[in-house]
N, C-alpha and C positions, 0 to 999 in steps of 0.2 A: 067083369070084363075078362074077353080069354084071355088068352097068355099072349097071341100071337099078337093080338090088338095091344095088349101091354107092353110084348116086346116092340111092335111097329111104335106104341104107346112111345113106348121107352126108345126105341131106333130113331124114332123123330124126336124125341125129345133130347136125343144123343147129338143129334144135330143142331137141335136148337142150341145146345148148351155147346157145342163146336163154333157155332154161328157167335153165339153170345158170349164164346172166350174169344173168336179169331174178334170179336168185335173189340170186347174188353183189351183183347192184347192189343189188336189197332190200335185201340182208346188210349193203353196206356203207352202204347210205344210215340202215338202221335203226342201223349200227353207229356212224353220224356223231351221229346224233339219241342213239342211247346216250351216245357221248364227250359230245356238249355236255350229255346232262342230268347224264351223268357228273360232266362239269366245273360243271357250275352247280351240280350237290350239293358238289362239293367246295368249291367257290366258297363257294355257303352253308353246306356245312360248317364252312367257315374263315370265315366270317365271323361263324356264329353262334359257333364259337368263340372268334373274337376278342371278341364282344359277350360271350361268357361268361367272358372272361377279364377283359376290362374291367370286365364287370359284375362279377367275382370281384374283381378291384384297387379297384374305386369303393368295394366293401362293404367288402374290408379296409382301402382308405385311408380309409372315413367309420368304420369301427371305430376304425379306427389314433385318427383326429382324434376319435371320440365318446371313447374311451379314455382320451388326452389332455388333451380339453377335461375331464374326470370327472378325470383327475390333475390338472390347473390346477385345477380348481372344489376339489378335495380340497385342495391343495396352498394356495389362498389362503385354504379354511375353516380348515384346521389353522396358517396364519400368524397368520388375523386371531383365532382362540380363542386361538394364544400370546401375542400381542401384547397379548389383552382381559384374559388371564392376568396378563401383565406387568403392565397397568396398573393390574388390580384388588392385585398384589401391592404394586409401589411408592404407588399410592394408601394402601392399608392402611398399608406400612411408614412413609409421612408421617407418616399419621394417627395410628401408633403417637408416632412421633418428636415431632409438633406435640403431641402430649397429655404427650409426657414431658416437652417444652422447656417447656410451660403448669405444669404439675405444680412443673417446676424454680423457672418465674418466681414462683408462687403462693408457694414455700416460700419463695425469696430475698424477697420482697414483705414476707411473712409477718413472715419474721427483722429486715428493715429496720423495719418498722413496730411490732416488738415493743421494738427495740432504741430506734426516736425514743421509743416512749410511757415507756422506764425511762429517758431523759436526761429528757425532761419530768417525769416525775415525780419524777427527780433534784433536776433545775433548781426545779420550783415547792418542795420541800421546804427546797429554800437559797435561794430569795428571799424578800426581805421584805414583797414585792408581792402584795396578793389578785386582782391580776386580771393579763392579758399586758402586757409592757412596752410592745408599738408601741400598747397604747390607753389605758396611763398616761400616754406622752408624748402623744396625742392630747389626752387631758382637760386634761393640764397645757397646751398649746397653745391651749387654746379659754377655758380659767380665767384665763390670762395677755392673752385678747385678743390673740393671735398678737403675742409679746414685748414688748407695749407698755408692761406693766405686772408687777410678779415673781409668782409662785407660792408664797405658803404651805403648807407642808405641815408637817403634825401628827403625831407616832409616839406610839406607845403607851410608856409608860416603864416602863424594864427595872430588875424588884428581881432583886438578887443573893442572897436568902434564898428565892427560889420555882423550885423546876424550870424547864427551858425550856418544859415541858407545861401548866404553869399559866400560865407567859407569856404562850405564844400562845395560849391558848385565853380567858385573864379577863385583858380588858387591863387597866390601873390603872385606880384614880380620877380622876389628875388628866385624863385626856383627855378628858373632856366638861366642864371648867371650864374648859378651853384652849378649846375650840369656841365655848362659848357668850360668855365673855370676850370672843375676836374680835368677836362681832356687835355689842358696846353700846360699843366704840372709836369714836374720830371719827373716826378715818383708817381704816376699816375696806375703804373703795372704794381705797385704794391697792396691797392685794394681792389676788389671785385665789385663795380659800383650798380647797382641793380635799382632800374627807375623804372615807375608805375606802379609801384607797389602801395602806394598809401594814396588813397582818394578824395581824403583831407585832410588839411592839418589835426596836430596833436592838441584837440581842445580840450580833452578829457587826461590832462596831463599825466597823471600817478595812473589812471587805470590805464590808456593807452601804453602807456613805457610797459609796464605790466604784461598786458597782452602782448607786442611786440617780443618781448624777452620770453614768455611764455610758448610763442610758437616756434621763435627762432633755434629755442635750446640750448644747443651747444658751439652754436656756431658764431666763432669771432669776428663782433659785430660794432661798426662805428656809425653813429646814427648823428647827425646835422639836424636840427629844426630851430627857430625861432617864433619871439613874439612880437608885435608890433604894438608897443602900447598908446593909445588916443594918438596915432598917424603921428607921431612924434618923434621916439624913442621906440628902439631896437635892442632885444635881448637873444643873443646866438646863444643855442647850447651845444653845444659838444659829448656825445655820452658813449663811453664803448665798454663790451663787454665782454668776457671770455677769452683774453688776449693773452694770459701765461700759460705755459706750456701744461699737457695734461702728462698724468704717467704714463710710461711707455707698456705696451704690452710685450708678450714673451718673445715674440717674432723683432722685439725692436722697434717695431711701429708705432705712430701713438694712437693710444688707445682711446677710443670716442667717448665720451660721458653719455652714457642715457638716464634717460628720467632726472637730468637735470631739473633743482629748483630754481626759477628765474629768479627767485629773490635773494638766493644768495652767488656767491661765486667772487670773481676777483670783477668790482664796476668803480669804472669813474666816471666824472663829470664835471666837464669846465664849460662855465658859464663866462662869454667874452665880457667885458666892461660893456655899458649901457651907451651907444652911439647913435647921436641924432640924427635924423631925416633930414635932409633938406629941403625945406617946401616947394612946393609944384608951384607952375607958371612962369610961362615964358619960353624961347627956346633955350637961355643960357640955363634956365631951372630946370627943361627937360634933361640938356646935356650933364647938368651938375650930375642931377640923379642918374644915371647910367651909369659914371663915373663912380655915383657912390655903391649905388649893388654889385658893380667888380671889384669894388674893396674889399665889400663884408665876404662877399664867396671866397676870396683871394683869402684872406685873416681865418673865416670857418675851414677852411681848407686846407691850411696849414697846420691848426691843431688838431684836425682829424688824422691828418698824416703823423704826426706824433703818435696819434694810437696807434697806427701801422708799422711805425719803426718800432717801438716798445714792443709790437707782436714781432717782429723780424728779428730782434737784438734777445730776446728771449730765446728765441728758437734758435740762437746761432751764429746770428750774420753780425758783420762789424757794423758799427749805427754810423752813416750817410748825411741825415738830413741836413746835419749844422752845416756842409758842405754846397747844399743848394741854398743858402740863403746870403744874402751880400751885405757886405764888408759892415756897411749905415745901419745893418740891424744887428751887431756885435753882441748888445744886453742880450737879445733873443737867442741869438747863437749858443752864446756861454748858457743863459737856460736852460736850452732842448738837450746842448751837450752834459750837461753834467746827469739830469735827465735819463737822456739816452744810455751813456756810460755804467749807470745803475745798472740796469735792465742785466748789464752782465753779467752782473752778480746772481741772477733768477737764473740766468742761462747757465752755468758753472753749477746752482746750485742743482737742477733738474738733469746733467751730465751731456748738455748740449754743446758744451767745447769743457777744456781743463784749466781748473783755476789757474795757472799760471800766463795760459793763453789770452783767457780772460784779465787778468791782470795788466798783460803787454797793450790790447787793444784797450786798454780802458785808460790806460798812461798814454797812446795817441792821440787819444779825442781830445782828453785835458788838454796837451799840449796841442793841437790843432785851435780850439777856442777860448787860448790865454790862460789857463789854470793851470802854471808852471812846475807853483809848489805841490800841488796833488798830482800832478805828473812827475815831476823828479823822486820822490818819496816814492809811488810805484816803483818807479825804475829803478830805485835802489831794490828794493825787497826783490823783483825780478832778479836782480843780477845776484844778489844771496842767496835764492837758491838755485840759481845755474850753479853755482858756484860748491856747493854743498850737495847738493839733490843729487840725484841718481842723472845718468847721462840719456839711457835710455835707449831709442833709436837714433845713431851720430850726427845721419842729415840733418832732422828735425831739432834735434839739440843744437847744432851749430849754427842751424839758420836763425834761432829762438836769439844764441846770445850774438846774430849779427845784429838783431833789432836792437836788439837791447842796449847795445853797445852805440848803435847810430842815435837813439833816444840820449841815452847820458851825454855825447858830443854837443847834441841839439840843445839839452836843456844845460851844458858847461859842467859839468862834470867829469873833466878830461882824467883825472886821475883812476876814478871809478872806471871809465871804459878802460883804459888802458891794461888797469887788473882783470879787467872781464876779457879782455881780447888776448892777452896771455894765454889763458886757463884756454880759449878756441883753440891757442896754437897749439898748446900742449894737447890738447885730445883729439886733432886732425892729426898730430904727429903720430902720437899713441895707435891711432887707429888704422894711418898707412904699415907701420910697424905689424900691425899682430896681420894684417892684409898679406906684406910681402913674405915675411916673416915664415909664421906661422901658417897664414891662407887662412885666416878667421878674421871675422868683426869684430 
């Protein structure tokens, strides 16, 4: 080959190989621009895969957490429906329990309250009392002037030939001659007489008294009942209680007993003599009998008022009654007075007047109902210690030995007075003396 064909050889072949690098350089510049879009797809491939993965994790962890939160939301409905459960359960169970413990209390209520009303109706069947004890002692406290003065009480009187059924239901006769009786007495204002209190007679004798004294307490109490034996014979009792003076308290006042025991304390009781009935029929046998039950009231009612004066002569006052009674009953008179006169002695003794006072009033009564010698025998001791004793306050002294002095004239002891009336003149003298004198008592 020449040269020239070699060179053209080689000129063309200079080209081919210009052609065959611009190609290769194409090739590979197109082949760089492929890698990098290569790489950038893979780049974005992997990235959207990442974003698709992420995004596949976001959705299953927001499933995961919606899931969850759907199990929490499930999981605190189904606690708080147990728990409303529960509470509706233990509520109900309460409410079962609270109705059964009410049910219980209703029945135990029930039973208490069946059981008070058959002691009550126990109790009022065995009292003697138509109305409750704490407003018996009320009445009786308000009828007495809150203890100042005693309480009469009046019972139905029990025949022993009538059931207890006719007892309590038809009292006797004589209880409305006893009522009315009391009213036309002089000394009527000395007891506090309080009627309807007892609903029947005292047939349950020791228990009744008993319970009466038991509710009354402290309150100075004069009680009247009888019994009626086979419509024959009549037995009046007479019974008082609580009638001497109690201690006084600081104020000077007297002071009230509480929780007195009814069974003891200061009690008497007189039992009148046993006086026949006069049989029924006819009108003279109506009128007899009328006549006789203002007897026995008139006779029960006089020694009730004995308890009255005994509670008045205690307390203070001079005794009266021998003074309402007339001339044809004189044994009786000199009884109640000697009696009465006593009583002074309790009243002196409690500081309710001053022995000597007591003494003067007690030589009056004697000598009012014939007991000369136990009245002059006072009078003398009176007039010894006027005469000796201290003077005192002058009025009262001088008025003491004018008694006393008119006492000794009364009962003839004129010499006695005359020494006693002296000794007045001297100590009125005495006492204008230190007056003008001096200007002293």
């Amino acid at each position: 080959m020449s040269l020239k064909k070699f060179g053209e050889a080689l000129a063309a072949g200079g080209k081919s190989m210009e052609h065959l690098s611009r190609g290769l350089g194409d090739a590979i510049a197109s082949l760089g621009e492929n890698l990098v879009k290569s790489q950038q797809i893979r780049h974005e491939s992997a990235r959207l895969r990442e974003q698709q993965d992420f995004l596949a994790r976001f959705h299953e962890e927001e499933a995961g957490r919606r899931e969850a939160a759907a199990e929490a939301d499930f999981g605190r409905a189904r606690r708080a429906a147990e728990h409303q459960a529960a509470l509706d359960t233990a509520a109900a169970e309460l409410a079962h329990g609270h109705s059964l413990e009410q049910e219980e209390h209703r029945a135990r209520c029930q039973v208490l309250m069946h059981a008070e009303l058959l002691q009550r109706n126990a109790d009022q069947e065995s009292t003697p009392f138509s109305y409750s004890p704490d407003r018996v002692r009320a009445d009786a406290l308000a009828a007495g002037h809150d203890l100042r003065r005693p309480v009469l009480l009046i019972a139905p009187f029990y025949s022993d030939s009538a059931d207890n059924s006719a007892n309590d239901e038809r009292p006797t006769e004589f209880l409305l001659a006893l009522h009315h009786a009391w009213d036309r007495q002089p000394w009527s204002q000395d007891m506090g007489r309080l009627t309807g209190v007892f609903r029947r007679p005292l047939r349950m004798l020791d228990v009744d008294l008993h319970t009466t004294r038991q509710v009354l307490g402290d309150v100075p109490t004069v009680l009247v009942f009888g019994e009626i034996e086979s419509n024959h014979r009549l037995w009046v009792n007479v019974v008082g209680w609580h009638l001497t003076p109690r201690t006084r308290g600081p104020d000077d006042s007297e002071a009230r007993v509480t929780g007195v025991d009814p069974g003891t304390g200061d009690a008497f009781r007189l039992i009148l003599p046993p006086i026949e009935i006069p049989p029924d029929g006819g009108p003279a046998a109506a009128h007899e009998r009328v006549a006789f039950r203002d007897a026995v009231a008139a006779d029960a009612l006089l020694f009730a008022e004995l308890y009255a004066e005994w509670f008045h002569t205690t307390h203070g006052r001079t005794p009266t009654l021998h003074k309402h009674l007339p001339e044809t009953a004189a044994p009786l008179r000199s009884a109640m007075a000697v009696g009465s006169a006593a009583m002074l002695d309790i009243a002196a003794a409690h500081d309710r007047i001053e022995p000597l006072e007591a003494s003067l009033r007690q030589a009056r009564v004697y000598l009012e109902c014939g007991h000369r010698d136990r009245a002059l025998t006072l009078a003398r001791q009176c007039a010894e210690e006027l005469r000796s004793g201290d003077t005192g306050e002058v009025q009262l002294y001088l008025e003491r030995i004018r008694r006393t002095v008119a006492l000794l004239r009364e009962l003839g002891d004129d010499g006695e007075a005359m020494a006693l009336a002296e000794t007045a003149r001297r100590t009125a003298q005495d006492a204008i003396l230190r007056r003008t004198i001096w200007g002293t008592e």
